[in-house]
MARZABA-656842 format. One record per residue (C-alpha): residue number from 0; residue in one letter; x, y, z. Coordinates in Angstrom, 2 decimals. Each point is the difference from the previous one (the first is absolute). Layout:
N
REC resi resn    east   north      up
REC  NUM    a       X       Y       Z
...
***
This chain:
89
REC resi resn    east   north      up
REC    0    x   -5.77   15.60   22.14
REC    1    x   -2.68   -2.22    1.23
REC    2    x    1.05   -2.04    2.97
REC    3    x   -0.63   -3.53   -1.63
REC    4    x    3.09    1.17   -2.65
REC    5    x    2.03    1.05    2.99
REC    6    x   -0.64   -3.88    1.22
REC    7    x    0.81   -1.36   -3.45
REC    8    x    3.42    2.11    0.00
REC    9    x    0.50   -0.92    3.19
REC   10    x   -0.23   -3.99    0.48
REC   11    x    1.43   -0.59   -3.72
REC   12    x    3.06    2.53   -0.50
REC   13    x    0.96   -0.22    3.89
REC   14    x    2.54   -3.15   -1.20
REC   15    x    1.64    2.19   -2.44
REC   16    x    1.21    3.28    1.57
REC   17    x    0.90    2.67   -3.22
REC   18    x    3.52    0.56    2.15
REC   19    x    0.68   -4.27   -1.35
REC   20    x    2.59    0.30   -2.11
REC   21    x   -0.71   -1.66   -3.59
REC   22    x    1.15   -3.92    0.43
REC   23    x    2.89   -1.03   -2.10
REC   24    x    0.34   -1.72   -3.32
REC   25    x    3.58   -1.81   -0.32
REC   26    x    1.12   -1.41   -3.03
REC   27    x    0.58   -3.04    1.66
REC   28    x   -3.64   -0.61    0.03
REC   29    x    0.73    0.50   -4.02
REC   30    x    2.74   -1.98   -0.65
REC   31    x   -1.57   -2.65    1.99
REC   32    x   -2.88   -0.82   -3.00
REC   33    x    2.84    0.29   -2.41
REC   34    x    2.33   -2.70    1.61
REC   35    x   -2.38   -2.11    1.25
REC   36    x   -3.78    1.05   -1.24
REC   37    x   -1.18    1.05    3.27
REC   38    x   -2.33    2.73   -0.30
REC   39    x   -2.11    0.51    3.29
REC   40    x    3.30    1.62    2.30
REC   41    x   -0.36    3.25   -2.98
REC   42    x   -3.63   -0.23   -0.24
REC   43    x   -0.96   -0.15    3.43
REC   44    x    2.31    2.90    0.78
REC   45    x   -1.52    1.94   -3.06
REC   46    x   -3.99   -0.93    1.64
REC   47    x    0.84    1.24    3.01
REC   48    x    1.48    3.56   -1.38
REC   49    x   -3.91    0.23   -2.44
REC   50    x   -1.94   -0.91    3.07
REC   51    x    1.53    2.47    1.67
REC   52    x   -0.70    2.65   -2.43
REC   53    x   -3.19   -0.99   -0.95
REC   54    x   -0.49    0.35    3.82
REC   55    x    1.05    3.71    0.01
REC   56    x   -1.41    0.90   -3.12
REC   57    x   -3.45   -0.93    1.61
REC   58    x    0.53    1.52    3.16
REC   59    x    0.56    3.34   -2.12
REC   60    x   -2.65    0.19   -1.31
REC   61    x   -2.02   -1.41    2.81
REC   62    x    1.43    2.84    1.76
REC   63    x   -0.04    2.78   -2.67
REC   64    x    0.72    3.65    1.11
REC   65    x   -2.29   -0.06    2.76
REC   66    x    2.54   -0.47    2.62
REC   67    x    2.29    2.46   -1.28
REC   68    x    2.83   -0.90   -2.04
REC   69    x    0.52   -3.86   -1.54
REC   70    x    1.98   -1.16    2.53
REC   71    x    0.43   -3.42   -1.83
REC   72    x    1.15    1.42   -3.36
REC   73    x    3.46    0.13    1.08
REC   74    x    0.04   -3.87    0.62
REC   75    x   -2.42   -0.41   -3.11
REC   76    x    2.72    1.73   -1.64
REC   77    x    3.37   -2.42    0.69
REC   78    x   -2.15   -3.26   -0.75
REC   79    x   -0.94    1.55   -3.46
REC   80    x    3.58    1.09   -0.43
REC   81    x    1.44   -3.68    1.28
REC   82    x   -2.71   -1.25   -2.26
REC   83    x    1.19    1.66   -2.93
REC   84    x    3.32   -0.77    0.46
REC   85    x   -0.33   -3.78    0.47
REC   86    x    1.48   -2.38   -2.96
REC   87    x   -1.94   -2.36   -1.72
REC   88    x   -0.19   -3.40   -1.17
***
């Protein structure tokens, strides 16, 4: 991998180690826009859980299998997961 890429992994995924475990969704933050219309508590919760795999998914295949193996798909992996399982409005 060329040593720029190594930088790019390195100064933008160093603030999300894949060992994080995937932040929570309560339905709290749910209830909350249905008793009083309050949206940003679920949606900023939800933001933060795409950035992060947005985040991974880039540093994937940023990294591809030139480093051996893809030692971010098993984070990529539980945000796609969490992602799936997250309710809806």
């Amino acid at each position: 991998m060329a040593k720029s890429l190594r930088q790019i992994l390195k100064v933008s995924f160093c603030p999300l180690p894949h060992s994080t475990p995937v932040s929570a969704i309560p339905a709290s933050l749910y209830h909350a826009f249905r008793d009083s219309g309050a949206r940003e508590g679920y949606e900023d919760a939800q933001r933060l859980r795409r950035n992060q795999l947005y985040r991974l998914t880039l540093a994937a295949w940023l990294e591809g299998d030139h480093d051996g193996p893809a030692r971010f798909l098993p984070a990529l992996e539980d945000r796609l997961w969490a992602r799936l399982e997250e309710t809806n409005w």
